[in-house]
ROPANU-967802 format. One record per residue (C-alpha): x, y, z; residue in one letter. Coordinates in nm, 3 decimals. Each point is the difference from the previous one (the first is absolute). Layout:
ROPANU-967802
rose px = X | py = Y | pz = Z | voro = A
...
***
This chain:
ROPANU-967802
rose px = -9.199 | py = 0.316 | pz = -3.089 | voro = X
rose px = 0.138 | py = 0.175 | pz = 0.319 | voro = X
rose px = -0.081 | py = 0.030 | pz = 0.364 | voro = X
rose px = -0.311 | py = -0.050 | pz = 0.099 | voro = X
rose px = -0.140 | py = -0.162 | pz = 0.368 | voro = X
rose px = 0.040 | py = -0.342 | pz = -0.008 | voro = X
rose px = 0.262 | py = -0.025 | pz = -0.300 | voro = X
rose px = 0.314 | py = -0.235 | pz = 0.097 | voro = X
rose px = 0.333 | py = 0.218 | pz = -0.004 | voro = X
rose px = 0.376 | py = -0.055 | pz = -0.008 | voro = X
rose px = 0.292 | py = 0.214 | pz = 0.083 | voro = X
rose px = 0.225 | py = -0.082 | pz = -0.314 | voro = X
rose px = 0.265 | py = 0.274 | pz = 0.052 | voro = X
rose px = 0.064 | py = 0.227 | pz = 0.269 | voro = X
rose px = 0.328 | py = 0.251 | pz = 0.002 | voro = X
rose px = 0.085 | py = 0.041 | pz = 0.304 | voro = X
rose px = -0.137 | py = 0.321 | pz = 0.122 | voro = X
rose px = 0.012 | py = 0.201 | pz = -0.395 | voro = X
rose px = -0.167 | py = -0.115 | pz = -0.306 | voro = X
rose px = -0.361 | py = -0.075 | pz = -0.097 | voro = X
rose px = -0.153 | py = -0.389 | pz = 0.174 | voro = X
rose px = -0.038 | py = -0.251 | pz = -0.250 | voro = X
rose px = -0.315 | py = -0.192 | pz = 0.086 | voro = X
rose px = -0.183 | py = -0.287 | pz = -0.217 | voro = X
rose px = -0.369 | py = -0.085 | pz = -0.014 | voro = X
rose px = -0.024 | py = -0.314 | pz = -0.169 | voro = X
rose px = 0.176 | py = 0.036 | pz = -0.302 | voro = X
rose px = 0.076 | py = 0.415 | pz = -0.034 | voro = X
rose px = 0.278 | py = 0.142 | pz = 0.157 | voro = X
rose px = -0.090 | py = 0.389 | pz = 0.129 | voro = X
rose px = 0.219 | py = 0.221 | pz = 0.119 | voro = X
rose px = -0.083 | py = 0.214 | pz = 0.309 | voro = X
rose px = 0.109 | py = 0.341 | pz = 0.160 | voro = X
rose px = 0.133 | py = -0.051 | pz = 0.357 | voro = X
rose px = -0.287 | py = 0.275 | pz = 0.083 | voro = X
rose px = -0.267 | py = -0.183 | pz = -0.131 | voro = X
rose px = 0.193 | py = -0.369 | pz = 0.117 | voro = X
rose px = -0.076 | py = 0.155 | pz = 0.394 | voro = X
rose px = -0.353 | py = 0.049 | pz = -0.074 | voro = X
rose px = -0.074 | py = -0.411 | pz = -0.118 | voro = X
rose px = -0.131 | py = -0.183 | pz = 0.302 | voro = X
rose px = 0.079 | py = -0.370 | pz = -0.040 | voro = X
rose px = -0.017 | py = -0.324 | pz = 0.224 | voro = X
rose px = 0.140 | py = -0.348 | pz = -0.081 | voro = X
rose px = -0.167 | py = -0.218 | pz = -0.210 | voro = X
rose px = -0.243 | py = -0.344 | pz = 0.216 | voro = X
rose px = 0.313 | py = -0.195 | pz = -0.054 | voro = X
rose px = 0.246 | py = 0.198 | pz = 0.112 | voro = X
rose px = 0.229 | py = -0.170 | pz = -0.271 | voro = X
rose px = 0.022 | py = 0.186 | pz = -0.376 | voro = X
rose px = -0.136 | py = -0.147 | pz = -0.246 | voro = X
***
């Protein structure tokens, strides 16, 4: 549970520019800091499509 390298993420809620980033990984929601949101590298998924 959480992010790790390699784990499939999705932005679930996002603010505007105030307020924590809700992000799921598989089935748990977390909520993340905008501080610590800047410091997650990510880069789309094979696809390019969710899934």
């Amino acid at each position: 549970m959480g992010l790790a390298p390699g784990v499939e993420v999705r932005v679930v809620s996002n603010m505007g520019s105030f307020g924590p980033i809700m992000v799921a990984v598989g089935s748990t929601k977390i909520g993340i800091g905008r501080g610590m949101a800047r410091r997650v590298l990510v880069r789309p998924n094979d696809t390019g499509h969710p899934e």
